[in-house]
C-alpha positions as CSV (number, residue, x, y, z in Angstrom):
1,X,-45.6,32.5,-4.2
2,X,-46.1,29.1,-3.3
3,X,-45.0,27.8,-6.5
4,X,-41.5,30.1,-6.1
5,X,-40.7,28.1,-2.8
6,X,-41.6,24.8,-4.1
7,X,-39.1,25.5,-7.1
8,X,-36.6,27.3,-5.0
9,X,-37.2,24.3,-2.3
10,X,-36.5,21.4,-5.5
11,X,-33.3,23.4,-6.5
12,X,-31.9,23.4,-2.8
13,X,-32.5,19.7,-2.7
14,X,-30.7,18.9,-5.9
15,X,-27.9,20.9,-4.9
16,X,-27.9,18.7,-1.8
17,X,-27.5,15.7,-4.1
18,X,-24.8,16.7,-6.2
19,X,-23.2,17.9,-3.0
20,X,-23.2,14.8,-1.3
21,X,-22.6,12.8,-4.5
22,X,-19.1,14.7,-4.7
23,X,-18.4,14.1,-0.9
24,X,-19.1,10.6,-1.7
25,X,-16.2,10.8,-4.1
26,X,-13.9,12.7,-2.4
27,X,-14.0,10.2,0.5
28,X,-13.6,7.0,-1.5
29,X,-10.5,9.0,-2.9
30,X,-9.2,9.7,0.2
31,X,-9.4,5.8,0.8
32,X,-7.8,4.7,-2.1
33,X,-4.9,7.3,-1.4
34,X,-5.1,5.9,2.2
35,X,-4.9,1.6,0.9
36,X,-2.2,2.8,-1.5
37,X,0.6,4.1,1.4
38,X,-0.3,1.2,3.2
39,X,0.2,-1.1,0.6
40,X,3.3,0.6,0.1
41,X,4.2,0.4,3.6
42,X,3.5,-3.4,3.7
43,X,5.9,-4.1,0.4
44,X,8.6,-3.6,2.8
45,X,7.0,-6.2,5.4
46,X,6.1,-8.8,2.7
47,X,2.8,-9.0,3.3
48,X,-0.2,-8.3,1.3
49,X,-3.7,-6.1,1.7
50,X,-5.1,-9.1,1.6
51,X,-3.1,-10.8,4.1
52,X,-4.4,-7.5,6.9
53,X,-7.8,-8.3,5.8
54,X,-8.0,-12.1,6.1
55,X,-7.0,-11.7,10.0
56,X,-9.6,-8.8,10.5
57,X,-7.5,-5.7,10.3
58,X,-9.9,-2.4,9.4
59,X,-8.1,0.3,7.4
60,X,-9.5,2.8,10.0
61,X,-7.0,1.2,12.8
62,X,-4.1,1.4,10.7
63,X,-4.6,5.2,10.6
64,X,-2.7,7.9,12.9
65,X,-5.7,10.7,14.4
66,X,-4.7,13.0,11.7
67,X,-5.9,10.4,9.0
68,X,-2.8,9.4,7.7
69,X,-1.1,5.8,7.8
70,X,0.6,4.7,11.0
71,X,3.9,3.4,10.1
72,X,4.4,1.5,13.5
73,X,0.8,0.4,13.4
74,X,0.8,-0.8,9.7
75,X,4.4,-2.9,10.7
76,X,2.5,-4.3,14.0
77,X,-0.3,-5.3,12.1
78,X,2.0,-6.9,9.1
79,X,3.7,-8.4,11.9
80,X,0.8,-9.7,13.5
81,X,-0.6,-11.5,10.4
82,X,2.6,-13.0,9.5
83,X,2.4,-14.9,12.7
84,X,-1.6,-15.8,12.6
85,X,-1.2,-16.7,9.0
86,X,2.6,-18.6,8.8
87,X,3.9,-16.0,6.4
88,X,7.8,-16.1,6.5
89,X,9.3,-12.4,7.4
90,X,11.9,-10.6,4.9
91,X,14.5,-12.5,3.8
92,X,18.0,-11.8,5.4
93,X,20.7,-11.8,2.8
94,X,23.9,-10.6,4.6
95,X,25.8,-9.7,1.2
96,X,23.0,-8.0,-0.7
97,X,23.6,-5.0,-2.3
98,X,27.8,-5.5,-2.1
99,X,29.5,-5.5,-5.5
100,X,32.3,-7.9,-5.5
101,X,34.8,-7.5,-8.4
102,X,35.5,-10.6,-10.4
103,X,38.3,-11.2,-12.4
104,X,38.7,-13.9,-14.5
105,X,41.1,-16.6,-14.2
106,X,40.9,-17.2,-17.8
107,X,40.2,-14.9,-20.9
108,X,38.0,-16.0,-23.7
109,X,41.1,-16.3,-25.9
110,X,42.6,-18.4,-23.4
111,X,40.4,-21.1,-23.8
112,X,41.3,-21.8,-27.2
113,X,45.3,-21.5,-26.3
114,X,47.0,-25.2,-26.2
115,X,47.6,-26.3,-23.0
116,X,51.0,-27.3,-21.5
């Protein structure tokens, strides 16, 4: 009998292992999923991971309490190491995006035309 519970006691434990072992996992998935929308979220700011984690910024505070990514904490916290590291913001470019139609003044053939 003894010998039953010591087995049965060895196969609990190594189901405790693999257990944990996939929790481990899961979580560091769950943080790489987490990094990715913020990193996504800081494209837009034009600021890096790396620039969050040089001024101290923890993943954990960027997240809302339901484990997602705060957008308006992710933007004060871009914001925030823009100014502690002297990274210029987004660039304003007033006509970007606007097609303007060109027409030539001159054809290709005209440039071989004589001149008068």
């Amino acid at each position: 009998m003894s010998e039953s519970l010591t087995s049965e006691a060895a196969r609990y434990r190594r189901k405790l292992r693999e257990v944990e072992a996939e929790r481990d996992r899961l979580a560091a998935q769950v943080e790489q999923l987490q990094r990715g929308i913020v990193e996504g979220l800081l494209e837009v700011e034009v600021v890096g991971i790396d620039a969050l984690s040089a001024t101290g910024a923890e993943l954990a505070a960027l997240l809302d309490d339901n484990g997602l990514p705060d957008t308006h904490k992710v933007r004060q916290a871009a914001q925030d190491a823009r100014a502690a590291l002297g990274i210029p913001g987004p660039l304003y470019v007033p006509q970007e995006g606007r097609w303007t139609p060109l027409t030539p003044r001159r054809t290709f053939p005209d440039a071989f035309k004589e001149k008068r």
